[in-house]
C-alpha positions as CSV (number, residue, x, y, z in Angstrom):
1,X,-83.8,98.7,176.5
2,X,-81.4,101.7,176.4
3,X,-78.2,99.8,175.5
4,X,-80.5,99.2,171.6
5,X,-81.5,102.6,170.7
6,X,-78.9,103.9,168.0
7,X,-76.7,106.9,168.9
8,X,-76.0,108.4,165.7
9,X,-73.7,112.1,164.4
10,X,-75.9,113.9,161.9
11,X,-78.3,111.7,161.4
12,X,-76.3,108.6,161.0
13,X,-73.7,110.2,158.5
14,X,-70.3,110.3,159.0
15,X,-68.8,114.0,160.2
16,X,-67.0,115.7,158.1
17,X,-64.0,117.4,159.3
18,X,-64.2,120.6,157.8
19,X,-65.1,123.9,160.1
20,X,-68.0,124.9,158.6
21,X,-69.6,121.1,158.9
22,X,-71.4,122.0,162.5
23,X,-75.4,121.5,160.9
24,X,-77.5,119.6,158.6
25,X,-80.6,120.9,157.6
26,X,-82.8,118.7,155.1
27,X,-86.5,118.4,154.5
28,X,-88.9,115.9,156.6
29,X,-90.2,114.3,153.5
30,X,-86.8,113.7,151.9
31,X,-85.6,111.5,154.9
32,X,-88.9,109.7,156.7
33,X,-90.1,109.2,153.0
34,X,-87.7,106.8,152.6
35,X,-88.5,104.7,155.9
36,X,-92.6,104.9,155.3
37,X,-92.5,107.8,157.0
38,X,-91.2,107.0,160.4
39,X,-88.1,107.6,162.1
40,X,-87.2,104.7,164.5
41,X,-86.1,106.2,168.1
42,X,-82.5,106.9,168.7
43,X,-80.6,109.4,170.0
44,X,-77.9,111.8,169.1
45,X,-75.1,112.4,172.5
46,X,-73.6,115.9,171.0
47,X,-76.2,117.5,169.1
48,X,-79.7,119.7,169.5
49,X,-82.3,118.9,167.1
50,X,-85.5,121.1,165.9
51,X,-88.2,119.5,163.6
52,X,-90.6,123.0,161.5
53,X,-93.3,121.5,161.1
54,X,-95.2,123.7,158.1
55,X,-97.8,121.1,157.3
56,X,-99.0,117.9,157.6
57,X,-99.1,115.7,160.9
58,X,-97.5,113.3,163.0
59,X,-96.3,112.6,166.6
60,X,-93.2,112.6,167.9
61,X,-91.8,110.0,170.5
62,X,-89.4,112.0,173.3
63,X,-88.5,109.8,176.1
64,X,-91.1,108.2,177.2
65,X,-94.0,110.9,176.4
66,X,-95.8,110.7,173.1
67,X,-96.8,114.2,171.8
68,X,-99.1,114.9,168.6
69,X,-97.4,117.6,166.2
70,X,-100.0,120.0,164.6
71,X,-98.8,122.5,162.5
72,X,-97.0,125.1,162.3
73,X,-95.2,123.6,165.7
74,X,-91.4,122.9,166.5
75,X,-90.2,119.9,167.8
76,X,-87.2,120.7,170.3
77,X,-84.6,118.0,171.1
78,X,-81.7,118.3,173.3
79,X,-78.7,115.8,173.2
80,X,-79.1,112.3,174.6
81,X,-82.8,112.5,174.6
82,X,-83.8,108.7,172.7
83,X,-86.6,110.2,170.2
84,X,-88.5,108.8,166.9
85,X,-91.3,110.3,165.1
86,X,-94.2,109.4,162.8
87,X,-95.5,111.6,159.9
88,X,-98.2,111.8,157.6
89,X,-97.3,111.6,154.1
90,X,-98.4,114.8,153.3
91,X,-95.8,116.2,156.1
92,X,-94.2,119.3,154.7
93,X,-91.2,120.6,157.3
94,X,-87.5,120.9,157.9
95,X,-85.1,118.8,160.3
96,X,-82.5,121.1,161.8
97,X,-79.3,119.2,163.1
98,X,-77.1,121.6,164.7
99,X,-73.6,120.5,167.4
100,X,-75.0,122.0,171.2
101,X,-71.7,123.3,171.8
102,X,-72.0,125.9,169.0
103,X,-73.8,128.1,170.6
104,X,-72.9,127.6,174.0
105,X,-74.2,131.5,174.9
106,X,-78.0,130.6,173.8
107,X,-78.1,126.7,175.8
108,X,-79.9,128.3,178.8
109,X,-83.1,129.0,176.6
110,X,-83.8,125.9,175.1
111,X,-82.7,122.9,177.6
112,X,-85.0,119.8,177.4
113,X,-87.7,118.8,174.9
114,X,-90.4,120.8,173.8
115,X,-93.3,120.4,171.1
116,X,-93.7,124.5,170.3
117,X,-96.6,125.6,168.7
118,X,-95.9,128.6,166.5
119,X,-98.6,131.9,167.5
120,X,-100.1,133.9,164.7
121,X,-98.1,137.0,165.5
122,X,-95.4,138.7,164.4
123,X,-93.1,136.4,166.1
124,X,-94.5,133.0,165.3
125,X,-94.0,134.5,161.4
126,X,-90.6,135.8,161.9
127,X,-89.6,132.2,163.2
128,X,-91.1,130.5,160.4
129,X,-89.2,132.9,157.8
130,X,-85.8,132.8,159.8
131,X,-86.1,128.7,159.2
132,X,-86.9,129.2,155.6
133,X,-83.5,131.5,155.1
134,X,-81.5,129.3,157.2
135,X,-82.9,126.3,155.0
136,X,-82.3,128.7,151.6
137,X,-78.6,129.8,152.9
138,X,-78.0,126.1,153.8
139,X,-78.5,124.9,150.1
140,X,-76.9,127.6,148.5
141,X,-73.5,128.0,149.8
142,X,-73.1,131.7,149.3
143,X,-70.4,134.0,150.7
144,X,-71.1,134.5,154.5
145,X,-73.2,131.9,154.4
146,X,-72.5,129.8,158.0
147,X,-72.7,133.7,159.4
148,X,-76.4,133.9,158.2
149,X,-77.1,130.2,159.3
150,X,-75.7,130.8,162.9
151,X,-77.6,134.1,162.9
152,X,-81.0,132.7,161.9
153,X,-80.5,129.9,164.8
154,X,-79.6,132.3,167.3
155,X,-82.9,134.4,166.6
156,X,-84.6,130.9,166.2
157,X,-83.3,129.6,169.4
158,X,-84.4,133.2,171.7
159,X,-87.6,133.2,170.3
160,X,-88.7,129.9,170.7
161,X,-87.2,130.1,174.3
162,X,-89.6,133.1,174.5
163,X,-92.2,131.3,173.8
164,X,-91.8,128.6,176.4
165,X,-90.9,130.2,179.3
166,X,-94.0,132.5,178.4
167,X,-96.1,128.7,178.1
168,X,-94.5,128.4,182.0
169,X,-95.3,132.3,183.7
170,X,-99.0,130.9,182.6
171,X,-99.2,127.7,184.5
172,X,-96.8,129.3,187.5
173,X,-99.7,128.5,189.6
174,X,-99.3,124.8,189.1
175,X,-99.2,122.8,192.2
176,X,-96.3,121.1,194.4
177,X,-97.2,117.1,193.2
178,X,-97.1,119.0,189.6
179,X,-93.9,120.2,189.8
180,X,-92.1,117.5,191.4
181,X,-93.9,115.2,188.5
182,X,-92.4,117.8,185.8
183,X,-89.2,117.1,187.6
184,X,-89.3,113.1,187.8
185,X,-90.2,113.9,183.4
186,X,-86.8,116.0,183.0
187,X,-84.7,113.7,184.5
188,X,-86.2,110.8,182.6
189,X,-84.9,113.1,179.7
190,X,-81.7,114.0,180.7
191,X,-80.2,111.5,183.5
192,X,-77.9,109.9,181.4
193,X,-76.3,113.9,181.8
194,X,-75.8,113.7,185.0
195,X,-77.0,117.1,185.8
196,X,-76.6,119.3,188.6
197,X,-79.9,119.9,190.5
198,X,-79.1,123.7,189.7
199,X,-79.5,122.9,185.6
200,X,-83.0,120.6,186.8
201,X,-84.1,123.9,189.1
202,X,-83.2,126.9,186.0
203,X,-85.7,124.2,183.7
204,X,-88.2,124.5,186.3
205,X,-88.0,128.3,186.8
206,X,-87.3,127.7,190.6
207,X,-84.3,128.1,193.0
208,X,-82.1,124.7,194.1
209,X,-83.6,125.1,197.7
210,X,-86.9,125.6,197.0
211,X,-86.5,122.6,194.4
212,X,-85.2,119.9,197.2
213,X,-88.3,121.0,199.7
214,X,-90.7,120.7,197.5
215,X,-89.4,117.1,196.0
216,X,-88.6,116.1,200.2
217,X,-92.0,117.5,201.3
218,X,-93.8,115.2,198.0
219,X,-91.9,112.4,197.1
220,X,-90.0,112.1,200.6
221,X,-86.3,112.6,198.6
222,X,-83.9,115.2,197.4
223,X,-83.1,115.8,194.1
224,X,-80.2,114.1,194.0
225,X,-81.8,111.1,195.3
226,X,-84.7,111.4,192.7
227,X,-81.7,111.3,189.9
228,X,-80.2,108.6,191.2
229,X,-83.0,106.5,191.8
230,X,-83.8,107.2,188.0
231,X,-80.5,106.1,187.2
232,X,-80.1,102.7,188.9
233,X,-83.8,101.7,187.6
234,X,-82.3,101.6,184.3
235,X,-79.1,100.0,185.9
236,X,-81.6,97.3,187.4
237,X,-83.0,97.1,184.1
238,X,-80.3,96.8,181.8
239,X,-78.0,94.0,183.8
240,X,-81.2,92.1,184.2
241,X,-83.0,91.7,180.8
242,X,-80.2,92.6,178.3
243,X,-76.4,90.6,178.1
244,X,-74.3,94.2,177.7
245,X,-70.8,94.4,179.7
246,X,-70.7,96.2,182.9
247,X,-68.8,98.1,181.5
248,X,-70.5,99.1,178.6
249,X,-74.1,99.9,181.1
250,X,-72.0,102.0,183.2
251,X,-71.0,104.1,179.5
252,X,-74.5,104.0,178.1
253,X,-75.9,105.4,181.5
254,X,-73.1,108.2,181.1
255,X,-70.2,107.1,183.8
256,X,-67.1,108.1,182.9
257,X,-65.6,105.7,185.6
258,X,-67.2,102.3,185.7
259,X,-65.2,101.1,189.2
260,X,-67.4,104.9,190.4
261,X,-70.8,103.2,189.0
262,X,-70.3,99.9,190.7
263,X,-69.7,101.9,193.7
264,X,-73.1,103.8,193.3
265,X,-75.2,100.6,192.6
266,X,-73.8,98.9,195.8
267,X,-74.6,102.2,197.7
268,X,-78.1,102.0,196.6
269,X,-78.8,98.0,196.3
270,X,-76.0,96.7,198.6
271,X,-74.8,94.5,195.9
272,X,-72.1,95.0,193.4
273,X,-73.7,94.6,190.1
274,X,-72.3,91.9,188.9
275,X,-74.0,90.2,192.1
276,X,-77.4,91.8,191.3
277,X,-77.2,90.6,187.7
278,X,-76.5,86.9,188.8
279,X,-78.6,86.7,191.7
280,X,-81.9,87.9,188.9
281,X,-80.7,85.5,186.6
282,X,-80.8,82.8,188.7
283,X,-84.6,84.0,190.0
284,X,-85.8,84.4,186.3
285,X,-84.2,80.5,185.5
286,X,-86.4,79.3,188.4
287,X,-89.6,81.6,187.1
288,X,-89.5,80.7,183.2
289,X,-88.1,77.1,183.5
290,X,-84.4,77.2,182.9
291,X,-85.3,79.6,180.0
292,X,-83.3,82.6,181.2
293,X,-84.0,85.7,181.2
294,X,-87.6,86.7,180.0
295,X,-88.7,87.9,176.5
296,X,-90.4,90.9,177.6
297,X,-89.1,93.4,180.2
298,X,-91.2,94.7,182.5
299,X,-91.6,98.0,183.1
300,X,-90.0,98.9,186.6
301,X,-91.7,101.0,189.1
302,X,-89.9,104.2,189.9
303,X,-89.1,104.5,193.5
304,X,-90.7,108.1,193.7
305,X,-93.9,108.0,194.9
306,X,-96.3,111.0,194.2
């Protein structure tokens, strides 16, 4: 359930309040090491995350996609996504913790998860070096030094963009179902954001309107109705199988008002949810014997249909 997965700062230390504490870089090793080389899936709500991945293997958990990591790659993850990883011991790499608000002028080329493999050219080299430097001016703590670190990102950040949208112009031919699938993925990454459909359309290299037709002509919804639907599945979900407030669903699914979500869920269900949550409780008590609700969770259908 969402409500367990840890949100942690910089990895699960406390923030510092000094100016210059805005990123953490460390090596793989030197934290999965220490937890037999896996990192349990949690998320972090106000900061981006790269994984360099120089050698070594592993696979990283983001959302609910499982994606081998083959070196060199980088592992792209925005904030909120809930991610975990698994290396092999002989991983050799960097973790990159950085606030998303730093560089507010660079967000537009990076915005949801990406495994990026790393070409043989001049650019895949001048990537790996920049991440090497940043990781060098990091540990020093030289004169100038957050300069150099925010420069190395910034040239980090285009270039890997680069290389993405460049993955994209190649598959432009991809079909309608395809897209509107890539679509129902993103929001599975980022509903808890609440994003406009314009941020979902800029990820999908497409314009809002052509978006909505092509989501209306395949799954028979707008956009707005595919996030929502996304959002009250884990609503269902949570006030069914897990004992978390109302109030405290309507914050982990990223409300700021939770009178607003109660509103939305009895727009979409037609019953408040403290109603829903008793009304499934009392149909699980009849199911499992009095036992309440049920050990496992099963995995809800989405109401998009492709």
């Amino acid at each position: 359930m969402s409500g367990t997965v840890p949100t942690y700062s910089l990895y699960g230390e406390s923030t510092r309040n000094d100016a210059d504490f805005w990123l953490h870089c460390e090596t793989i090793a030197s934290r999965s090491g220490k937890h037999r080389w896996e990192i349990g899936e949690h998320r972090h709500d106000n900061f981006q995350q790269f994984l360099y991945i120089r050698d070594g293997s592993g696979d990283a958990r983001l959302g609910s996609s499982l994606r081998a990591l083959s070196p060199p790659c980088v592992v792209a993850v925005p904030p909120g996504l809930r991610h975990g990883f698994r290396f092999s011991t002989d991983v050799d790499g960097l973790v990159v913790t950085f606030l998303a608000g730093r560089l507010p002028r660079l967000s537009q080329w990076l915005t949801n998860a990406e495994v990026i493999d790393l070409p043989k050219d001049d650019d895949g080299r001048f990537v790996q070096a920049a991440f090497d430097r940043l990781s060098a001016e990091n540990d020093e703590h030289r004169s100038g030094r957050s300069v150099l670190i925010e420069a190395c990102l910034s040239s980090i950040i285009v270039l890997l963009g680069r290389l993405v949208i460049g993955s994209r112009e190649v598959k432009s031919t991809i079909s309608a179902p395809e897209r509107v699938r890539a679509l129902i993925d993103l929001v599975g990454q980022h509903y808890r954001r609440h994003l406009p459909v314009t941020a979902y359309a800029r990820m999908l290299n497409l314009s809002p309107t052509h978006l909505n037709r092509l989501t209306r002509d395949v799954a028979g919804m707008s956009v707005r109705d595919v996030i929502a639907s996304r959002l009250m599945e884990e609503a269902r979900r949570d006030l069914v199988f897990g004992s978390a407030s109302i109030k405290a669903i309507a914050d982990d699914l990223g409300f700021a008002d939770p009178a607003y979500f109660s509103r939305s869920f009895a727009r979409h269900t037609g019953l408040t949810p403290g109603e829903y949550r008793r009304a499934e409780w009392q149909k699980l008590e009849t199911t499992t014997g009095g036992r309440g609700p049920a050990a496992e969770k099963p995995s809800f259908t989405s109401h998009v249909n492709l």
